[in-house]
C-alpha positions in Angstrom: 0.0 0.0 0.0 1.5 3.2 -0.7 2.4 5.7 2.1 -0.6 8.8 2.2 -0.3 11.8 2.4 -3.0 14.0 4.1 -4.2 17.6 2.5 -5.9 20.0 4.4 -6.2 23.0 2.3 -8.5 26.1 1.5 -8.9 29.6 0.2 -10.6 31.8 3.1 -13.8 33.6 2.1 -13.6 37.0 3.2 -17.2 36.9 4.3 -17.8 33.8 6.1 -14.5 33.8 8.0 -13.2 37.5 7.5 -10.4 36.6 10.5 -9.2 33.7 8.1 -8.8 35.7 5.2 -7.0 38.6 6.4 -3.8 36.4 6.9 -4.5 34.1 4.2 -1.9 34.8 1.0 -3.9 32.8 -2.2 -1.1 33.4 -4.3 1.0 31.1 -1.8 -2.1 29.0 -1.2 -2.3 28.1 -4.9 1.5 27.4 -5.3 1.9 25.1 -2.3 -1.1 23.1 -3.4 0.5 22.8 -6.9 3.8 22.5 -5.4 2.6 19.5 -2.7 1.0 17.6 -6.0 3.6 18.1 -8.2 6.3 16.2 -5.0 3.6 13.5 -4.5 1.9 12.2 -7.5 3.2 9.4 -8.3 5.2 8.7 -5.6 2.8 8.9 -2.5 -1.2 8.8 -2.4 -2.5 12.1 -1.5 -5.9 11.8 0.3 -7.9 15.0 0.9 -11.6 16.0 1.9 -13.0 17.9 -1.5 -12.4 21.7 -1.0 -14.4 23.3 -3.6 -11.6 25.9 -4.6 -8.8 23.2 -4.2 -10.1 20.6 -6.0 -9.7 22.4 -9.2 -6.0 23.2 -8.7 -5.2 19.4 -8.1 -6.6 18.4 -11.4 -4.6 21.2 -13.7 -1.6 20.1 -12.1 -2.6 16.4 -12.2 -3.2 16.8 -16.0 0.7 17.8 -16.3 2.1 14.5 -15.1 2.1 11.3 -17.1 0.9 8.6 -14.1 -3.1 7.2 -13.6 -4.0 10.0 -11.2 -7.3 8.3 -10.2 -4.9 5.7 -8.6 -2.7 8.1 -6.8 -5.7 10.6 -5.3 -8.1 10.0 -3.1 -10.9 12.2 -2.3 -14.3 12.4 0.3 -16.9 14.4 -0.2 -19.8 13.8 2.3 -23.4 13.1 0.9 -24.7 16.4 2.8 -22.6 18.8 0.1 -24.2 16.8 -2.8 -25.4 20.5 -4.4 -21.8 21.7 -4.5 -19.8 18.9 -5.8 -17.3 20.6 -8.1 -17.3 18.8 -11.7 -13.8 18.1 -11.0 -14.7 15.5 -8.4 -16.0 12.8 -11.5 -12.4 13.3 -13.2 -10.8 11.6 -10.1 -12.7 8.6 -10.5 -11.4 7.7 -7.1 -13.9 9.4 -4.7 -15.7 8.2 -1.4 -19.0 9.2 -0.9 -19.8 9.2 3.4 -23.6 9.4 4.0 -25.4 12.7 5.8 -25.9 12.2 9.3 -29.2 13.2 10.0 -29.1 16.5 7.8 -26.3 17.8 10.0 -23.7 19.8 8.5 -21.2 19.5 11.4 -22.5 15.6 12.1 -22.0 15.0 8.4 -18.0 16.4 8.4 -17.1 14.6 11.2 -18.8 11.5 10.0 -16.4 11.7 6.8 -13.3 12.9 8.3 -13.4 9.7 10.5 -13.6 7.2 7.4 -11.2 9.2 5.8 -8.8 9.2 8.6 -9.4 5.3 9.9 -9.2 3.9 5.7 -5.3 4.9 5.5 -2.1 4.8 7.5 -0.6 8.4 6.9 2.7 9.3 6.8 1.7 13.1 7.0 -0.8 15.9 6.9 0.0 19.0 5.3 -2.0 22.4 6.0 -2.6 25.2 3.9 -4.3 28.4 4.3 -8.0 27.5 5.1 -10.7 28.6 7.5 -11.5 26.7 10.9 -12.4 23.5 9.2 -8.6 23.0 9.4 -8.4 23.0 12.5 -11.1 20.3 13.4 -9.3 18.5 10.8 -5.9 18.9 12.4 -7.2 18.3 16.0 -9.2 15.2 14.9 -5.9 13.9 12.8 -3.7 14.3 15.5 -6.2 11.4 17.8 -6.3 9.0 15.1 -3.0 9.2 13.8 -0.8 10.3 16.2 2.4 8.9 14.6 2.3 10.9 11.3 4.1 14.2 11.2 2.1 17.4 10.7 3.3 20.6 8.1 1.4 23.9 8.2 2.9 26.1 5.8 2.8 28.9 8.0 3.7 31.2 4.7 0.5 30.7 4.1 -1.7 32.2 6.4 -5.3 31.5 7.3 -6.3 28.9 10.0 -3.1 27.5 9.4 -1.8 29.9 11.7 -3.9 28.5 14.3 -2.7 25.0 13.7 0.8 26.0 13.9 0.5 28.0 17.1 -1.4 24.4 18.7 1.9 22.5 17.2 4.4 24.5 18.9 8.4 24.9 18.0 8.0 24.5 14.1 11.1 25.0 11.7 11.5 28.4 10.4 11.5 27.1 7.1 7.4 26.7 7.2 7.1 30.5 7.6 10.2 31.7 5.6 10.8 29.5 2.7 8.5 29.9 -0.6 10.0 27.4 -2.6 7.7 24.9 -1.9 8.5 22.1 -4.1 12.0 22.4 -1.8 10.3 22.2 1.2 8.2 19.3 0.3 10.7 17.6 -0.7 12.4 17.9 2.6 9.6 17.9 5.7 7.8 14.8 3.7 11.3 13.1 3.0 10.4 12.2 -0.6 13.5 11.8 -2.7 14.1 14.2 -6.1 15.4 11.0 -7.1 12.5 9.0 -6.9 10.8 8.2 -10.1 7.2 8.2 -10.9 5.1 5.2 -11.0 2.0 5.3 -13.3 -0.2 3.2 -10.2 0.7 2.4 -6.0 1.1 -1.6 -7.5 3.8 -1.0 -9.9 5.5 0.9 -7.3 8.5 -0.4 -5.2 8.2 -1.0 -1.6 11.7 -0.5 -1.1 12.5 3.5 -1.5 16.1 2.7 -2.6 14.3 0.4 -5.7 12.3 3.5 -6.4 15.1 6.2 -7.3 16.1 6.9 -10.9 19.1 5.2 -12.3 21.1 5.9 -15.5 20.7 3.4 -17.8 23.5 0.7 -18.4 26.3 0.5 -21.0 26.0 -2.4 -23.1 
């Protein structure tokens, strides 16, 4: 099974959580969601709860890279958001559907955010911008999977913020460093030298079997 990766992401709406959006940075928002899928796909399954604004972003950059994406993504949506799906959810073809709980919006999250932490062993959550969803999602990760390491990318902003401050000592590098395909690289310890796999089966268990190698002289 291949190691997952947890996304907690969002863009803050200015109206519904103006405290959110005042720290949020969407320009870094949108590049360390990029960023985080370009490091992973194809080289660790990246599992998130569908963010209507993130969603999207996942797919352009999905498009770019030459593995079965609907292998290497995972995505829950619960049954109580069935009016705003985004049409990118059907392009995944690798999303779980968790059923309303008794027309309860809260109910309904938590519901889904419990499959969708007890169906995977993670390795890590990442956070990124977002309003207090992320935090629920962080707190609740942090009881069922205690072992994984967490990321906020405090460069970021939003309720990210919050998560880092309930983390503690962080490396400066989450505030201070915008090249975010560098920092993945490094906090998730996934190799530049690891090669893409087009599905989790035809991928290595061994990471040493997994990096690139020149091919050999005749």
């Amino acid at each position: 099974m291949a190691e997952a990766i947890f996304l907690s992401a969002g863009v803050p709406d200015s109206k519904r959580g103006p405290q959110y959006a005042a720290t949020a940075d969407t320009v870094a928002i949108t590049a360390a969601v990029s960023a985080l899928v370009h490091v992973t796909l194809g080289r660790r399954l990246v599992v998130w709860g569908g963010h209507p604004a993130v969603t999207p972003m996942i797919w352009v950059v999905a498009q770019d890279i030459g593995v079965d994406y609907g292998r290497w993504v995972q995505l829950y949506q619960s049954r109580h958001f069935r009016d705003e799906f985004p049409e990118d959810n059907e392009r995944f073809q690798n999303v779980t559907y968790t059923d309303e709980v008794g027309l309860d919006r809260e109910k309904s999250l938590l519901a889904m955010r419990e499959r969708m932490f007890t169906d995977h062993v993670f390795k890590a959550a990442v956070f990124i911008g977002g309003m207090g969803g992320i935090v629920q999602e962080y707190e609740l990760f942090r009881r069922l999977q205690p072992a994984a390491a967490v990321v906020p990318v405090v460069s970021t902003g939003g309720a990210t913020l919050e998560v880092a401050a309930r983390v503690g000592v962080l490396d400066a590098d989450l505030a201070d460093d915008r090249d975010y395909v560098a920092l993945f690289h490094r906090h998730l310890g996934i190799s530049v030298k690891e090669e893409r796999f087009r599905s989790p089966q035809d991928q290595p268990s061994e990471i040493e079997q997994r990096f690139w190698r020149p091919p050999t002289r005749p």
